[in-house]
VMD Tcl script that draws the C-alpha trace (Angstrom):
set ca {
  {105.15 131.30 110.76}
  {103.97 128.00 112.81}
  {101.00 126.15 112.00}
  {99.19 125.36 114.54}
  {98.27 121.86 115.59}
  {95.30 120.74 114.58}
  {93.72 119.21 117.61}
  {90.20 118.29 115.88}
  {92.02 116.39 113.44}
  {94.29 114.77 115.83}
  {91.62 113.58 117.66}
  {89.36 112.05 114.94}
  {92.85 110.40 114.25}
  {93.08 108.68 117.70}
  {89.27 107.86 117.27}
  {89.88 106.00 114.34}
  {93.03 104.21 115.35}
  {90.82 102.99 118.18}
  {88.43 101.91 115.98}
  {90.61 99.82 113.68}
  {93.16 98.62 116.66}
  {90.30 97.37 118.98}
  {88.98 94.37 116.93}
  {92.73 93.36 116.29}
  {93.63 93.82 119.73}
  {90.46 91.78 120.87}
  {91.12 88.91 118.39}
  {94.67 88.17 119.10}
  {94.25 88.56 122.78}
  {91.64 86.40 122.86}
  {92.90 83.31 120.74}
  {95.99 83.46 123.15}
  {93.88 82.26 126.25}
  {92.79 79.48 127.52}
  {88.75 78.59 127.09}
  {87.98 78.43 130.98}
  {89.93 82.49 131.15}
  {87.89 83.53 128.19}
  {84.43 82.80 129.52}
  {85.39 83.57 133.28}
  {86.73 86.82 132.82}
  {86.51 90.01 129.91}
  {88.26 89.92 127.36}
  {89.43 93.13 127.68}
  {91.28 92.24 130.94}
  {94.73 91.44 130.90}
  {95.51 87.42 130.63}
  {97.09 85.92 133.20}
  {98.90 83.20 130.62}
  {99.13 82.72 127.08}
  {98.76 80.22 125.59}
  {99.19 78.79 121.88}
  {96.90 75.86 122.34}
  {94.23 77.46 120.31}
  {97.04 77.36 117.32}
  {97.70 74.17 117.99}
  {93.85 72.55 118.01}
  {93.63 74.66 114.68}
  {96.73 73.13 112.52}
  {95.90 69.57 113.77}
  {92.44 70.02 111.99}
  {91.78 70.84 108.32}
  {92.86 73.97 109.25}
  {95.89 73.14 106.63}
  {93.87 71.50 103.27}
  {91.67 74.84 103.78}
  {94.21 77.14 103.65}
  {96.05 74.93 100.59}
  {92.68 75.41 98.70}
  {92.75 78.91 99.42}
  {96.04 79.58 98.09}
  {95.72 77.90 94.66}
  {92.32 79.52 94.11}
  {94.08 82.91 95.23}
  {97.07 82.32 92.79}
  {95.11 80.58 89.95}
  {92.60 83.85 90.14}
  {94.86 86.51 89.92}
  {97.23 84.58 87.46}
  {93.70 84.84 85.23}
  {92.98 88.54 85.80}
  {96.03 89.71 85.47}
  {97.01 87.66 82.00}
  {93.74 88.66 80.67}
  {93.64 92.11 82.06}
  {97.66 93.53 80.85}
  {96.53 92.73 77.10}
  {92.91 94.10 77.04}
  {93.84 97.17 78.60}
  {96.93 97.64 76.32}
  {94.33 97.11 73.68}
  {91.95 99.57 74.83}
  {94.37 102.24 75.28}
  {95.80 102.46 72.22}
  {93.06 101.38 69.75}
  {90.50 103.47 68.72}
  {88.92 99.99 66.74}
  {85.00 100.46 66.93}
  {84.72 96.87 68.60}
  {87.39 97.43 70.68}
  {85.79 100.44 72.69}
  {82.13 98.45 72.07}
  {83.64 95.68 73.75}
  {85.16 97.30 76.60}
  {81.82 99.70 77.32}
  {80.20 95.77 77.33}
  {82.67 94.69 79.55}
  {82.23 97.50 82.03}
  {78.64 96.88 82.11}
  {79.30 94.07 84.66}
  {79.92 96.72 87.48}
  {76.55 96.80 87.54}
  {75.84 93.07 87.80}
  {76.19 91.42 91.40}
  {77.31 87.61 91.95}
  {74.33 86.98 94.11}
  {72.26 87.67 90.96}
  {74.13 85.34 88.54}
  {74.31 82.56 90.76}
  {72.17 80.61 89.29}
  {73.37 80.88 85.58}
  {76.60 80.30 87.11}
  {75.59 77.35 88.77}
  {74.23 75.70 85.93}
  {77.27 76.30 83.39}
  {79.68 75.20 86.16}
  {77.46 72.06 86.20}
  {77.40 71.30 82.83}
  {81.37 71.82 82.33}
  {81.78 68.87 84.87}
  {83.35 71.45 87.31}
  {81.09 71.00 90.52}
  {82.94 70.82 93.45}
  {86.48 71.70 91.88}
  {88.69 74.69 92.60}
  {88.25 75.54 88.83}
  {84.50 76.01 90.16}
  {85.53 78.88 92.29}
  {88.25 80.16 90.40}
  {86.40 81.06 87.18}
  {83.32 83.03 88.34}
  {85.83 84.69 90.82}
  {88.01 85.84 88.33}
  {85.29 86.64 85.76}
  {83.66 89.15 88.62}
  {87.27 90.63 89.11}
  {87.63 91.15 84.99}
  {85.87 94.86 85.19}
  {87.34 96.55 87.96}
  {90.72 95.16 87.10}
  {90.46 96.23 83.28}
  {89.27 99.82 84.34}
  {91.78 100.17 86.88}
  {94.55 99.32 84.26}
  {93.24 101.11 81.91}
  {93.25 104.53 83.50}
  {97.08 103.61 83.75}
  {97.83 103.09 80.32}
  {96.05 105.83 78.92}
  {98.74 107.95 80.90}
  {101.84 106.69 79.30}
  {102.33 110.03 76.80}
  {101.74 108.60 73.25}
  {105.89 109.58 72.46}
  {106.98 106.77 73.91}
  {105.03 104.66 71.69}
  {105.95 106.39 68.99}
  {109.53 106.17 70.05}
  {109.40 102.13 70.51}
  {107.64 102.42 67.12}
  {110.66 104.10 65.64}
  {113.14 101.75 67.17}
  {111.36 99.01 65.13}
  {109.27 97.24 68.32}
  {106.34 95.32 67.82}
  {102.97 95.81 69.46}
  {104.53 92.65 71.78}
  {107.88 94.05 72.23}
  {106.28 97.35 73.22}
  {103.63 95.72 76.05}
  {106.83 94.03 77.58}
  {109.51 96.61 77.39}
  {107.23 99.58 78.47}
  {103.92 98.97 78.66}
  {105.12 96.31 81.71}
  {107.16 98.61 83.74}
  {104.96 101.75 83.24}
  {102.18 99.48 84.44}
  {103.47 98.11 87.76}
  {101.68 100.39 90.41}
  {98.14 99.21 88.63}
  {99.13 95.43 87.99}
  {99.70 95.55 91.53}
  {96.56 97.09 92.63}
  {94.84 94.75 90.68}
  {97.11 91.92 92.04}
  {95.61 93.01 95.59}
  {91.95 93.99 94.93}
  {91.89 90.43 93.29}
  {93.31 88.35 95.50}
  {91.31 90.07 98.43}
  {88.11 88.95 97.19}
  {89.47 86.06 96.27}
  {90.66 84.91 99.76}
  {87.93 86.32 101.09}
  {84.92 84.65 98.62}
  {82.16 82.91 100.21}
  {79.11 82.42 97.83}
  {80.64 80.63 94.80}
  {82.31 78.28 97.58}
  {79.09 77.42 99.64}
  {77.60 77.05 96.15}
  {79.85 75.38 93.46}
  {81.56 73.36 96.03}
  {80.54 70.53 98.69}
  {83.85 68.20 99.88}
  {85.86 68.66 102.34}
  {88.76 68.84 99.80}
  {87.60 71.09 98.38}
  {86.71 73.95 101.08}
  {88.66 76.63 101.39}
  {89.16 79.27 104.88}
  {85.95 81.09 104.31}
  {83.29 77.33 104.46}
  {86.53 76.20 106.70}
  {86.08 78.82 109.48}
  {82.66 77.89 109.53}
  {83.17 74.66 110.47}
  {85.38 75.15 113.16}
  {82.20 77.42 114.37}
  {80.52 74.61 114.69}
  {83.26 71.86 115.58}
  {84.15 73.61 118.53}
  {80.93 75.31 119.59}
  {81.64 77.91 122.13}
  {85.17 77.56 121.69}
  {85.67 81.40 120.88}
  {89.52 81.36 121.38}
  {90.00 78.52 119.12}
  {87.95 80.23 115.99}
  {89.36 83.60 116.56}
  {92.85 81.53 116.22}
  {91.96 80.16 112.87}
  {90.52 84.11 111.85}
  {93.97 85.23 112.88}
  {95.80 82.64 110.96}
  {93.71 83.22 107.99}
  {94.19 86.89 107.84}
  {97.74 86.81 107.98}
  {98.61 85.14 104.63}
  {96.49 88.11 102.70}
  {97.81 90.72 105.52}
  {101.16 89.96 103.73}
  {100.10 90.86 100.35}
  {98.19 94.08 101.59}
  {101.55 95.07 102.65}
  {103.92 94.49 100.48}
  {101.29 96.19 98.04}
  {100.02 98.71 99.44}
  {102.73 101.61 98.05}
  {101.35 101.45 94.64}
  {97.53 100.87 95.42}
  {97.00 105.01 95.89}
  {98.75 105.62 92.28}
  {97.19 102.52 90.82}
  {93.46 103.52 92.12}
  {94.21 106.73 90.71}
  {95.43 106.64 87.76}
  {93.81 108.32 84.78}
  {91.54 110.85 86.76}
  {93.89 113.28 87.04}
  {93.46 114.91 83.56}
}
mol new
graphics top color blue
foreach p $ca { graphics top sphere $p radius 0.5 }
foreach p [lrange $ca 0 end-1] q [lrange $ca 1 end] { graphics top cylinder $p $q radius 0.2 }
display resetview
């Protein structure tokens, strides 16, 4: 027999594609016009030229050192979780050590902690290890935030590999190292990539430990950078939502080629 079409559904469907395709819609339109078009008429209408001026204003400014910063503290932070993360997890899994579960219930205690409440803590060690207004300054509290999430999320994984294949790799003679590369590794990939994206999404998209821990230009990265072009071109609307739209695109990438395993990886272990 036919189904037949769900036309409630359908419709909350089209409301939400409307929903998500609007503000996209509106902030690529609008960095493609000109700044006399965009306050004369809405910017809903259709332009009458495009234009890729806004682009250009943006690149000849520290539009590039911002987004340099933001890749290194990207890369550097989800180099960190994901070294420390792969181990601990392995660890967790398949040790039943009374300070290994003791540290791991610890460890998930910092769910419960939020940045804005540490700030000041983090401030003053940051200060004291000579880091003020490095990278390092916003790459260690960032990747010390991600630690929890990312070691829960991997986790759940591992506990799902069936305990034979250990016991085969045992058998064969491999190591507890030899086993985390040669299975433990490929087993893991839908979760080291969900924490690959969850991480470098707050990452690229951190603004208190920058606005904090940092002050020189060299050091900003997009979030204090698109900020500044706020207030460098004032009323300039097209040529901020350019630099939004430039800075969205690096980490639109990774959401994409990602985004297969992030359902498995985010779900992983509460099946049972």
């Amino acid at each position: 027999m036919k189904s037949r079409p769900n036309w409630l559904a359908g419709l909350f469907s089209l409301a939400w594609l409307v929903l998500v395709l609007g503000p996209l819609v509106y902030l690529i339109t609008v960095s493609l016009r000109t700044r006399t078009e965009y306050l004369g008429k809405s910017a809903w209408s259709i332009p009458e030229a495009l234009t890729l001026d806004n682009y250009k204003t943006v690149l000849t400014g520290g539009f590039g050192q911002y987004l340099l910063n933001n890749v290194i503290v990207t890369a550097a932070t989800v180099a960190i979780v994901v070294l420390i993360t792969v181990p601990c997890a392995y660890a967790v899994a398949r040790s039943n050590a009374w300070f290994v579960q003791r540290g791991f219930t610890l460890l998930l205690i910092g769910l419960a902690i939020p940045a804005q409440a540490t700030i000041i803590p983090v401030y003053l060690l940051i200060t004291r290890m000579h880091l003020y207004d490095t990278l390092a300054a916003i790459i260690l509290p960032t990747a010390a935030f991600a630690l929890p999430v990312a070691t829960l999320v991997m986790t759940n994984s591992l506990r799902e590999v069936p305990r034979e294949l250990y016991e085969a790799q045992a058998i064969d003679g491999a190591g507890p190292f030899r086993v985390l590369v040669s299975l433990v590794l490929p087993l893991a990939r839908p979760a080291i990539m969900t924490v690959v994206v969850y991480t470098a999404l707050n990452a690229w998209n951190g603004f208190l430990f920058p606005l904090v821990l940092t002050q020189s230009e060299s050091s900003r990265v997009l979030t204090l950078g698109l900020w500044d072009f706020q207030g460098q071109f004032g009323t300039n609307v097209p040529a901020l939502l350019a630099a939004v739209t430039l800075s969205v695109l690096p980490i639109f990438a990774v959401y994409l080629f990602g985004r297969r395993f992030l359902l498995s990886g985010l779900t992983a272990g509460f099946g049972k």
